[in-house]
C-alpha positions as CSV (number, residue, x, y, z in Angstrom):
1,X,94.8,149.6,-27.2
2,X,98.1,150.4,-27.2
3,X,100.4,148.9,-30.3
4,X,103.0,146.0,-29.7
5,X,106.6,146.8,-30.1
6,X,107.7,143.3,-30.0
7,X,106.0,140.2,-31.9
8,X,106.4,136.9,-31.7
9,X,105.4,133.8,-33.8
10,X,105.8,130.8,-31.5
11,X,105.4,127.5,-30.9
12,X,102.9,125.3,-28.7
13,X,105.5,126.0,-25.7
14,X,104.6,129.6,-25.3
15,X,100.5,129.1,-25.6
16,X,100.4,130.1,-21.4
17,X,102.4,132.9,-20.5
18,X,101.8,133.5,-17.1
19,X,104.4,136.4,-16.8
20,X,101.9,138.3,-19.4
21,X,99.5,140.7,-17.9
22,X,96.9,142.9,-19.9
23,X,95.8,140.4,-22.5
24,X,93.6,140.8,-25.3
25,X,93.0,138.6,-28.0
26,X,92.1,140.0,-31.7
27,X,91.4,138.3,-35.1
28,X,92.5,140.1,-38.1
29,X,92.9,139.3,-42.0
30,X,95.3,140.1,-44.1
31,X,95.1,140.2,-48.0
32,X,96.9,137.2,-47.6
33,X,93.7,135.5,-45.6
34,X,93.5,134.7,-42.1
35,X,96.8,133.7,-39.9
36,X,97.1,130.9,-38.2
37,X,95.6,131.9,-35.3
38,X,94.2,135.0,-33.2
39,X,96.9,137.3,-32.2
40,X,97.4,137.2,-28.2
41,X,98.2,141.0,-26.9
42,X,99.8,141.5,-23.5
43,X,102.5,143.3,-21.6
44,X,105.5,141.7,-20.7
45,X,107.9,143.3,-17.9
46,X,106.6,146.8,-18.8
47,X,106.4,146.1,-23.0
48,X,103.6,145.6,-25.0
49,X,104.3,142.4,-26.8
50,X,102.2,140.5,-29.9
51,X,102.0,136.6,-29.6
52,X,100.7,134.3,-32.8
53,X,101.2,130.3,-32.3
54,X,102.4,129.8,-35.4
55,X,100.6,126.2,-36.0
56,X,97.4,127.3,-34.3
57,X,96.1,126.6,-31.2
58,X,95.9,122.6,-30.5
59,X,98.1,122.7,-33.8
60,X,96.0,122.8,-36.6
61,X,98.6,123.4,-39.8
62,X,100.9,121.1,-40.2
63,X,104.7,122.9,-41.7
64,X,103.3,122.6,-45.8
65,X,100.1,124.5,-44.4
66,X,101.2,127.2,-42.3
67,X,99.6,130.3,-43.6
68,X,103.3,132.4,-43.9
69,X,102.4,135.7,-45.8
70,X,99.6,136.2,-43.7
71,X,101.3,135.4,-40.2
72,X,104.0,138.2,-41.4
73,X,101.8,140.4,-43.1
């Protein structure tokens, strides 16, 4: 698996890509815990980009909730 150069923590706008090709989907933890959702891998126009919704899929943390060191870690 070739590493991302570009990440992105997004909002529910961005869940469906279609211009992204390649995708993987990994779960990792942080010593910060779990983030907020699995990280979406892909290339996008020739780049290998990192996508994490950053309220979880079907928007499961509310702002106050949001796991933040661990979506940056």
């Amino acid at each position: 698996m070739t590493a991302a150069k570009i990440g992105i923590i997004g909002g529910s706008g961005l869940y469906q890509m279609p211009e992204l090709t390649e995708i993987d989907e990994i779960e990792v933890e942080t010593p910060f815990g779990r983030p907020s959702d699995k990280f979406v891998l892909g290339t996008l126009e020739g780049e290998r980009v990192a996508f994490l919704p950053r309220h979880g899929v079907g928007h499961r943390f509310t702002p106050t909730e949001l796991p933040f060191r661990a979506n940056i870690y």
